[in-house]
C-alpha positions in Angstrom: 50.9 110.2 142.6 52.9 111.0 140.0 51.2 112.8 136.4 49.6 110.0 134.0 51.9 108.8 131.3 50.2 105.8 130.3 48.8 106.9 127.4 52.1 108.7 126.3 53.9 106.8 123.5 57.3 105.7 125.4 59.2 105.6 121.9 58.7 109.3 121.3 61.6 110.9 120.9 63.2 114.4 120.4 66.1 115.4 118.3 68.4 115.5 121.0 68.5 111.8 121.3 68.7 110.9 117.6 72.1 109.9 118.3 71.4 107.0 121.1 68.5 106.0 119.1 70.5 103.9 115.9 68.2 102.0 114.2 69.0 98.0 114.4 69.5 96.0 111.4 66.2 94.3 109.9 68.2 90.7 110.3 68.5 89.4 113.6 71.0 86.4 114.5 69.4 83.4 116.3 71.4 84.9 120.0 70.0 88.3 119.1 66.3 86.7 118.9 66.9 84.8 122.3 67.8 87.9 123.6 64.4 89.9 122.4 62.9 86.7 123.6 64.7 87.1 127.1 63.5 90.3 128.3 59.8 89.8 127.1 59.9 86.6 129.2 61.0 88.1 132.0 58.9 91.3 131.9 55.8 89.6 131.2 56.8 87.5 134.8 57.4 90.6 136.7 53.6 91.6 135.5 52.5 88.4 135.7 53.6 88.0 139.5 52.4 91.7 140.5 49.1 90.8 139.6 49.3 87.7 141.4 50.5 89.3 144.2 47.9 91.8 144.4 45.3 89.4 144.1 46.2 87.0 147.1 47.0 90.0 149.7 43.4 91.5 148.8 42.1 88.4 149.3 44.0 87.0 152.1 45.0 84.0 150.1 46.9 81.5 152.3 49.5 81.1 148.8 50.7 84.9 150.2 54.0 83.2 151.4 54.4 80.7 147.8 53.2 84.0 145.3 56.1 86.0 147.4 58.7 83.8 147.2 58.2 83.8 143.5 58.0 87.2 142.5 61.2 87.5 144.5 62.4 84.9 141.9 62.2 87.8 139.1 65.1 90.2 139.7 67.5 86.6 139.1 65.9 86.4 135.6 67.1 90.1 134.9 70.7 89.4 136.5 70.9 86.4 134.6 70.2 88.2 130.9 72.3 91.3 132.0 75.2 89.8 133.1 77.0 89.1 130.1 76.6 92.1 128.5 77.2 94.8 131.0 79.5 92.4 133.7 78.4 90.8 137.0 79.0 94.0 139.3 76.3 95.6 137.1 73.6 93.1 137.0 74.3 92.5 140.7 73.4 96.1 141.1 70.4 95.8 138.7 68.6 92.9 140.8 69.6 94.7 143.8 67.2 97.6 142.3 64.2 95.4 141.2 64.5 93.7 144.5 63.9 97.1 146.0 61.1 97.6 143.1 59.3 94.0 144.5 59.7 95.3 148.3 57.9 99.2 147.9 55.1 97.5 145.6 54.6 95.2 148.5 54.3 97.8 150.8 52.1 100.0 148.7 49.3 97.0 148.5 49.2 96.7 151.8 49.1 100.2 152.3 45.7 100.9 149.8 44.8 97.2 151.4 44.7 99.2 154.8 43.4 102.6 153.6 46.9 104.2 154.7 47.2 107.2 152.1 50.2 108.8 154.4 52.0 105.5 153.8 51.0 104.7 150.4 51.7 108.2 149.8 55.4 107.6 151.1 55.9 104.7 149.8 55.0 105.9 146.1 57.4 109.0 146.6 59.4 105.7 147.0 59.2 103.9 144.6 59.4 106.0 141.6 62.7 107.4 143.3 63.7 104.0 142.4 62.8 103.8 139.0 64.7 107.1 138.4 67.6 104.9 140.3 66.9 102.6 137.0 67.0 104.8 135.0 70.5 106.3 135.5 72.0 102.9 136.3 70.6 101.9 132.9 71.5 105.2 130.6 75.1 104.9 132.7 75.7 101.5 131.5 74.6 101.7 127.8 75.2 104.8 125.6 72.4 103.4 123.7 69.6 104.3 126.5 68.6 107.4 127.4 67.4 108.1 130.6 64.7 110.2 130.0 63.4 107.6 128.0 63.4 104.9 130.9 62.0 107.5 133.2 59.0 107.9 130.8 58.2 103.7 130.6 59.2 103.2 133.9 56.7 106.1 135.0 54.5 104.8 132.7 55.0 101.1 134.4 54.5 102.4 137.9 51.4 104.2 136.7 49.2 101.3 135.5 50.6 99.2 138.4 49.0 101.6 140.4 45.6 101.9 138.8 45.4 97.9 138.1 46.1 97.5 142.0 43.3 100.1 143.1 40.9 98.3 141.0 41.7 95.1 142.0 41.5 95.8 145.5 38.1 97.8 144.9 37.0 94.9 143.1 36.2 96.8 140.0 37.8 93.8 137.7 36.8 95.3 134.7 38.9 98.5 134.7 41.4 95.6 136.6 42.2 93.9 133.3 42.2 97.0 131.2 45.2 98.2 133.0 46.5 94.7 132.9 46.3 94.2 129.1 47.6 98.4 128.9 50.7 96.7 131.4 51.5 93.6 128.4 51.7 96.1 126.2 54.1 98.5 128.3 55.8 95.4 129.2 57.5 94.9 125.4 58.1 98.4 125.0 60.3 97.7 128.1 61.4 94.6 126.9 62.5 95.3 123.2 64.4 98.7 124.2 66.5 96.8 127.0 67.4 94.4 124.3 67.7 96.7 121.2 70.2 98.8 123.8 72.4 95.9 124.5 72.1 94.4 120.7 73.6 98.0 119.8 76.3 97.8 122.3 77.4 94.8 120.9 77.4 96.1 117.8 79.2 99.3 118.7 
């Protein structure tokens, strides 16, 4: 597993990245609010439905088929608020990548459901060879975002989904929604830099 980050602030940064880090103006227009409004939306479902997913494998819920057909639902929402900023090609390639996201955190419940550590193991190498896929598809298609800085929310994602899914599936429900309330949190740090970076581009 990769080092803990969770408690790392994901807005830190260094000097060297003072120039892709503009501050917005303090007045937002009513599209730039819908935008902000967007993301959150649709990171909060992506948490939401990884949760829920969790919850029905461990407990071999018969809604496994409805819960998966829905969080396959969530890399639509993010072509559908990409598209017109960075062009359909781009959010095409963006779903394709949290489609990919959905499919190794599927594997990887299984795999801790099964007490497979070579495949969870794999699987994890996986999956945060993925995010860093994010990551420079993001910081390629925005001079805004820096990809060291996705890197460190991603990582910082993957990290609590992996803790909130252990204690889920060890039943210890308490830790379980710490990580879960840690994730909300994440979730609008993600949220509010995708749409800061694509408010700047506008702008730019």
């Amino acid at each position: 597993m990769k080092e803990e980050c969770w408690d790392v602030d994901p807005f830190h940064t260094d000097h060297s990245m003072t120039n892709k880090s503009q501050e917005i103006s303090d007045y937002l227009t009513y599209a730039q609010m819908n935008l902000i409004n967007a993301f959150r939306y649709n990171v909060f479902q992506l948490v939401i439905w990884s949760r829920s997913l969790v919850n029905v494998i461990a407990s071999d819920l018969k809604s496994i088929e409805v819960v998966t057909r829905k969080i396959h639902t969530m890399p639509a929402l993010f072509y559908h608020s990409i598209k017109p900023y960075l062009g359909e090609l781009a959010a095409q390639e963006f779903q394709d990548l949290l489609f990919q996201h959905i499919l190794i955190l599927t594997k990887i419940i299984y795999g801790l459901k099964d007490g497979d550590r070579q495949a969870v193991d794999n699987h994890i190498v996986a999956w945060y060879q993925n995010a860093d896929n994010m990551a420079d598809f993001l910081a390629r298609n925005n001079l805004y975002w820096d990809r060291d800085q996705w890197k460190l929310l991603f990582y910082s994602y993957l990290d609590l989904t992996i803790r909130e899914t252990v204690a889920l599936l060890s039943e210890d429900y308490e830790n379980g929604i710490l990580y879960y309330d840690r994730l909300q949190d994440l979730s609008l740090m993600i949220a509010d830099y995708m749409s800061r970076g694509l408010i700047q581009n506008v702008k730019s």
